[in-house]
C-alpha positions in Angstrom: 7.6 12.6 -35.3 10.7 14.3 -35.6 11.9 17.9 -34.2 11.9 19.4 -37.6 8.3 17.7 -38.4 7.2 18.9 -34.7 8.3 22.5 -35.3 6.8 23.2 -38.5 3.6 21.8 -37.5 3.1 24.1 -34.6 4.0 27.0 -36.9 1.1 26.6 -39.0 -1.6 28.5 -36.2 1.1 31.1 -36.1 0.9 31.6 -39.8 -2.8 31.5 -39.9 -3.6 33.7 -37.2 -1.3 36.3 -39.1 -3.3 35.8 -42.4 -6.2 36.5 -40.3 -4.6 39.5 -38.9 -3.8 41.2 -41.9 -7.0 40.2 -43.9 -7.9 41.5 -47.2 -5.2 43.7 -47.8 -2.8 41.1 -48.2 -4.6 39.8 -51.2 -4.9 43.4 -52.5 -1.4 44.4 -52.1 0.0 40.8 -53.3 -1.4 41.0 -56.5 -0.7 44.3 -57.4 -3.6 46.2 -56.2 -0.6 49.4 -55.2 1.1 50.3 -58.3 3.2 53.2 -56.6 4.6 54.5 -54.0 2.4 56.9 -51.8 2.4 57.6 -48.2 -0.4 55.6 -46.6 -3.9 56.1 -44.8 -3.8 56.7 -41.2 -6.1 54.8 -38.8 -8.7 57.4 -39.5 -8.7 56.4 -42.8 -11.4 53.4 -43.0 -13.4 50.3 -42.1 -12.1 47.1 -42.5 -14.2 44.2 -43.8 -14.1 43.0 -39.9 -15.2 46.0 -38.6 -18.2 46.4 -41.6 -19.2 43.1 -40.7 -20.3 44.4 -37.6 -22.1 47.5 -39.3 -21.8 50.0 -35.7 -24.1 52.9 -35.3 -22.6 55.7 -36.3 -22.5 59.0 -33.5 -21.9 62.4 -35.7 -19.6 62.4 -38.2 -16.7 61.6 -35.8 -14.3 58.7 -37.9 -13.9 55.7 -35.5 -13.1 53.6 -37.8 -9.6 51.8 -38.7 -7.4 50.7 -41.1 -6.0 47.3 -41.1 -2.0 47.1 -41.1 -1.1 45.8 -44.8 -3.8 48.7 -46.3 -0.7 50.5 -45.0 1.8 48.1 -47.3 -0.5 48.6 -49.6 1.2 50.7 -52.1 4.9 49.6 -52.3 5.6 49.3 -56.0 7.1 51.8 -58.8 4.8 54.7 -59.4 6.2 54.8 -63.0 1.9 54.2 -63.6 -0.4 57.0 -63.8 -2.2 60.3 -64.4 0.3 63.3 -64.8 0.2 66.8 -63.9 1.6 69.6 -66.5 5.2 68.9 -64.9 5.0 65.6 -65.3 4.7 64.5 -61.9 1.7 61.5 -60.8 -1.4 63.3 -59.8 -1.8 61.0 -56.3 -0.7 64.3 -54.1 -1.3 66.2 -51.7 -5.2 65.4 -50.7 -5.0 62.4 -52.9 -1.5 61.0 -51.8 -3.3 57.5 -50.9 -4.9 57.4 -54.0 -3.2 54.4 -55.7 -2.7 54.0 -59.4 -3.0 50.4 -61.1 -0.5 49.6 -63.9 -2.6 50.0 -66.8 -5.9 50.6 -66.5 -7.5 47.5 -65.9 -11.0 46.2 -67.0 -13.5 44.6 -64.1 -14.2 40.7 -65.0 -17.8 40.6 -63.5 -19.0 44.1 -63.1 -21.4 44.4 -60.2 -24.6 45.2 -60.5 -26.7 47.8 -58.6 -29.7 49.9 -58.1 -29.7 53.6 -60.8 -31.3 56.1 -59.9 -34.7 54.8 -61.4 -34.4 51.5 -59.3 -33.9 49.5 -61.9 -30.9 47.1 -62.3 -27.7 48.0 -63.7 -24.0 47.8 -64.0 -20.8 50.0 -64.9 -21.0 49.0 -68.0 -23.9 51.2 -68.4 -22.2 54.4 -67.5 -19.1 53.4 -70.5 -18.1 56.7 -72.3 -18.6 58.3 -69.5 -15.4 59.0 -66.4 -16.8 57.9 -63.2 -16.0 58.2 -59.8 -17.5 55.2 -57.7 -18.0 55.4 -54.2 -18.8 52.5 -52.2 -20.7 53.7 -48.8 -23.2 53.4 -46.2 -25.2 55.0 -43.6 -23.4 52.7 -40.5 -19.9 53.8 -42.0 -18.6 57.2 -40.5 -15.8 58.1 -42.6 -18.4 57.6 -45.7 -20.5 60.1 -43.7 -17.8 62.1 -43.3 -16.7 62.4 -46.9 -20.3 62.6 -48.4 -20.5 66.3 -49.0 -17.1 66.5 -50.8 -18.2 63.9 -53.1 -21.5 65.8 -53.5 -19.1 69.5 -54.4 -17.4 67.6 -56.6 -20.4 66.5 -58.7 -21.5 70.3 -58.1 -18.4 71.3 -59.7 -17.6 68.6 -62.6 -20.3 66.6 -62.7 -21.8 66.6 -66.8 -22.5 64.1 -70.0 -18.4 63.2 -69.6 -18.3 62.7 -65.8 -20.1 61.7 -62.7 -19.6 60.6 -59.4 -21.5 57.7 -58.5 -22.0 57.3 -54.8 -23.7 53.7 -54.3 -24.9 53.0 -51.2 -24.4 49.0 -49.7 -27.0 49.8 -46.9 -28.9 46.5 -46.9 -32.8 45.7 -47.6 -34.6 49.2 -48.5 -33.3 52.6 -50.0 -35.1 55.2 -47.6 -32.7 55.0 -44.8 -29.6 55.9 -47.4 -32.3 58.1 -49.4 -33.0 60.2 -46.2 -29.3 60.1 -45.0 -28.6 61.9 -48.1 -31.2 64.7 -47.8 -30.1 65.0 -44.3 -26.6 66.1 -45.3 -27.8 68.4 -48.7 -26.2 65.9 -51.3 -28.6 67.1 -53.7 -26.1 66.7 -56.8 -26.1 63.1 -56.0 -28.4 60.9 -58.3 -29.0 57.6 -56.2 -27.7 54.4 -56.8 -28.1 51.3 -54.4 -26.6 47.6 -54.2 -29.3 46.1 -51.2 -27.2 42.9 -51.3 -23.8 45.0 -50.7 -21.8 42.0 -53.0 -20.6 45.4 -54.8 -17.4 45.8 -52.3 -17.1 41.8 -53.1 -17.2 42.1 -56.5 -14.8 45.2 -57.0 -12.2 43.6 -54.0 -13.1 46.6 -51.6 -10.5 46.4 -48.7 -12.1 48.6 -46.4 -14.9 51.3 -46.4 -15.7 54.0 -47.8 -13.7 52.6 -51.2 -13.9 54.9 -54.1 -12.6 53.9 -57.9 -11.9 56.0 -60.9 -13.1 54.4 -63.5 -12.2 55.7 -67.7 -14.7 55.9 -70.7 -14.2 52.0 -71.2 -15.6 51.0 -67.3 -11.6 50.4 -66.8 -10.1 51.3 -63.6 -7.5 54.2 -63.4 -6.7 53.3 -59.7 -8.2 53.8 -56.2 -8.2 55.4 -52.6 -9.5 53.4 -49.7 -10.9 55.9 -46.5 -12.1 59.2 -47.0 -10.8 62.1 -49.0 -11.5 65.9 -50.0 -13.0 65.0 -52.9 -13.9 68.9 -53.2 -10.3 69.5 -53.1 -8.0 71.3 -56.2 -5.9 67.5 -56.3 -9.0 65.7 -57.0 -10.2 68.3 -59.6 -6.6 67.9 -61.1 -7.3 64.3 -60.8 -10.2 64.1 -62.2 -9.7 66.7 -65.2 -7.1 64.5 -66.5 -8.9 61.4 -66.7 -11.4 63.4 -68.4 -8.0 64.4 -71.0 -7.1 61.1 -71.4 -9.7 60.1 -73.3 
C-alpha cells in the first residue's frame, strides 16, 4: 500500500467521528434547511436527537439541555426569504432572531400523522386553510417545559378559525402523563394533540427539541425555530399576524 493510499485510509475514522459529532444538523443546514442569516441559539437553546434519545428527567423548569455545534451553522444563507414587517425588514428579530425562514414555502412530502384532540388519527393536512404553529414537545424535555406557557398566551391571544398553535406532544405509549403535565402548568388554551410513536420529529427532520414550524393555509412551511422562544412575545405576534396577511 502506498503512503498516499495509507493516509487517506486512516482519515476516514477521523471524518466519521466528525459526522457523528455534528449530527443532524449537518443534513439540515446542507440542504438548505437556513435560508438567512440570523444569530444563532445558544446552548440553552435545545435537545439534540442524542440527548432525546436518552429522554432525562426533567428537575423544574431549569434548561439543561444543548445545542449541537452545526444547529449554530445552521442559518448561513441570504435572508432575501421571508415574512416582512411594515419597513420591510424580515420578521426573524428580536425574540424570534433564530427563527429561520425557508426559501419559498415548502410543502411536507409525507405529513406525519398524530393524535387530535378527539384521539383519533390525523395529519396537517387536516388543519389546511388554517396558519398553524406546530410544536414538537415532551414532558422529559425542559426547554419544552419551559416554553409551554408562552405557547399557551399565544393561543390565548391569536388563537381562532384562521390560526392555532398546535402543541403535539411525542411522549411515548399513553396521553395522561402529557395530559396532566399540561394542567399542571394552566395551558388550558391548548387543545391536545399526541404522536405516541414520536416518528413526528422524524418525519418533519426535527434537529433538536422543542422544534416548532409555521406552517401557511396550504400545510406549507414558512420556516422554523429550533429551542425555546417567547412565543407570547410582540415579535411572534408580528410574526404570526403576517402569515395570517399573507394569505
Amino acid at each position: 500500500m502506498s503512503g498516499e493510499s495509507k493516509k487517506n485510509k486512516s482519515a476516514v475514522p477521523i471524518i466519521v467521528g466528525v459526522c457523528a459529532a455534528i449530527g443532524f444538523g449537518a443534513v439540515y443546514a446542507m440542504v438548505g434547511g437556513g435560508d438567512n442569516s440570523a444569530k444563532q441559539p445558544t446552548a440553552e437553546n435545545s435537545v439534540t436527537p442524542a440527548t432525546a434519545a436518552a429522554k432525562p428527567a426533567a428537575s423544574g423548569l431549569k434548561n439543561e439541555a444543548s445545542v449541537t455545534p452545526v444547529q449554530v451553522a445552521g442559518q448561513a444563507a441570504s435572508g432575501k426569504a421571508g415574512l416582512r414587517g411594515a419597513d420591510g425588514k424580515l420578521l426573524n428579530r428580536g425574540a424570534m432572531t433564530t427563527f429561520v425562514f425557508k426559501k419559498t414555502p415548502m410543502k411536507i412530502s409525507k405529513p406525519p400523522a398524530f393524535n387530535g384532540p378527539d384521539g383519533k388519527s390525523m395529519t396537517l393536512s387536516d388543519l389546511k386553510g388554517k396558519v398553524v404553529l406546530l410544536n414538537l414537545w415532551a414532558t422529559w424535555c425542559a426547554p419544552c417545559r419551559k416554553e409551554m406557557p408562552h405557547l399557551n398566551q399565544l393561543q390565548e391571544e391569536l388563537g381562532s378559525d384562521q390560526f392555532e398553535v398546535v402543541a403535539v406532544s411525542v411522549d411515548r405509549g399513553s396521553a395522561e402523563k402529557s395530559k396532566k403535565f399540561l394542567a399542571k402548568v394552566g395551558a388550558t388554551a391548548l387543545r391536545f394533540y399526541h404522536d405516541p410513536t414520536a416518528q413526528a420529529s422524524f418525519s418533519l427532520m426535527a434537529i433538536g427539541m422543542p422544534t416548532t414550524l409555521l406552517f401557511d393555509r396550504d400545510g406549507r412551511e414558512i420556516g422554523r425555530l429550533v429551542g425555546p422562544a417567547e412565543w407570547h412575545s410582540k415579535d411572534a405576534q408580528d410574526l404570526i399576524k403576517a402569515a395570517l396577511a399573507a394569505g
